[in-house]
Phi, psi and omega in degrees: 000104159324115149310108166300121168261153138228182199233143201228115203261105202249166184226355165195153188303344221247011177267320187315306168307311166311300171316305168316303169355262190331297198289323176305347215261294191269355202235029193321165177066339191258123179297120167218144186252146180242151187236140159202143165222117195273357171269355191269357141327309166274345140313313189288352182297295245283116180304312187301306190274321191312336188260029115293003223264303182289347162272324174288307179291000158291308189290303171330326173274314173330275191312320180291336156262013145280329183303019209003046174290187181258311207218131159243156176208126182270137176282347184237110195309340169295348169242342208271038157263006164262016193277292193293320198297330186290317173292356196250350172262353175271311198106009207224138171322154150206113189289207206182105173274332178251035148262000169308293207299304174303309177291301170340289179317316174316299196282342161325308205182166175248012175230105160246150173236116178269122213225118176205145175248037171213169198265319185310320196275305184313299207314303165325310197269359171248006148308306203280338205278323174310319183314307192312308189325294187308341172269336154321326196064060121239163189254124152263171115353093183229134198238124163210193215192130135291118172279126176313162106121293188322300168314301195311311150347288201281308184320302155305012180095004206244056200327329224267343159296325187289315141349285181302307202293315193274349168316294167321326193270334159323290166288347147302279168330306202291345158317308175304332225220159203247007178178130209243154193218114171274121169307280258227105195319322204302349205263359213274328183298351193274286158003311207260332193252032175212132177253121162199157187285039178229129167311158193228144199218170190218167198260338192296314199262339184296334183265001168259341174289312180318280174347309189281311173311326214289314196305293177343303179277349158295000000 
């Protein structure tokens, strides 16, 4: 009996691990392969580079349904508005991990604040979350902020500055807003060092759980 894969499309190294975690945790048995291109972030800045960003993440899924997975699911909320043109042009499920997440916010609260510490990300992840609303049929409120500083933080090593600045940024928005939403999987330790009375929520595990429904209903 073949083992069911699946393949996992990632934009930076420091998502994997967490991910594997998770799926070995919500998936046993299931076989999954990782994709990285560790440039299309920084790519998606670029005037120049941004139009390769969607022919790469093609060939990447491309490859992941030769590799015969069944389901990709891209990890970084900075793509996952390439999730339907790429599945409807491969031909393969290609999953969204933090829409798991964007309906949670919906169903939470009419006030959300959305906190990333890159603008490529933000913009997306406050695209994704009015979908959802609208297909929920409600309008909330939505407010957000890139934190300064913080990437540069974690990129140069220093988790523990990145932490602070988004910790700060957390408990602030969170006085306002009936429910805080991290764009950037990387951001779930900032989370973990902050206490306030509003959920604060992140996208890796509500989106390997979506994952496990989907294959389940498939």
């Amino acid at each position: 009996m073949t083992t069911e894969r699946i393949a996992f499309l990632h934009t930076g190294a420091v998502v994997i691990g967490p991910v594997a975690e998770l799926t070995s945790r919500i998936l046993p048995g299931v076989e999954s392969v990782n994709y990285l291109d560790d440039k299309i972030v920084k790519d998606l800045g670029d005037a120049e580079r941004a139009s390769s960003v969607e022919g790469r993440l093609e060939d990447l899924v491309r490859a992941a349904r030769d590799a015969q997975a069944s389901v990709v699911m891209l990890t970084c909320s900075s793509i996952s508005e390439f999730a339907a043109p790429l599945s409807e042009r491969l031909g393969i499920p290609v999953l969204r991990i933090d829409e798991a997440m964007a309906d949670r916010a919906v169903a939470q609260g009419s006030r959300i604040a959305v906190i990333a510490t890159l603008s490529t990300t933000l913009a997306p992840t406050t695209r994704l979350i009015a979908e959802r609303a609208a297909v929920a049929g409600v309008a909330p409120s939505i407010v957000s902020e890139v934190v300064e500083g913080a990437f540069a933080a974690v990129s140069g090593g220093d988790r523990g500055e990145h932490d602070r600045l988004v910790g700060a940024a957390i408990e602030r928005l969170a006085a306002t807003a009936d429910v805080v939403v991290l764009a950037q999987a990387s951001m779930a330790s900032a989370a973990d060092a902050v206490s306030v009375g509003v959920p604060v929520l992140t996208s890796l595990e509500p989106g390997i759980e979506r994952l496990r429904d989907t294959l389940a209903a498939a």
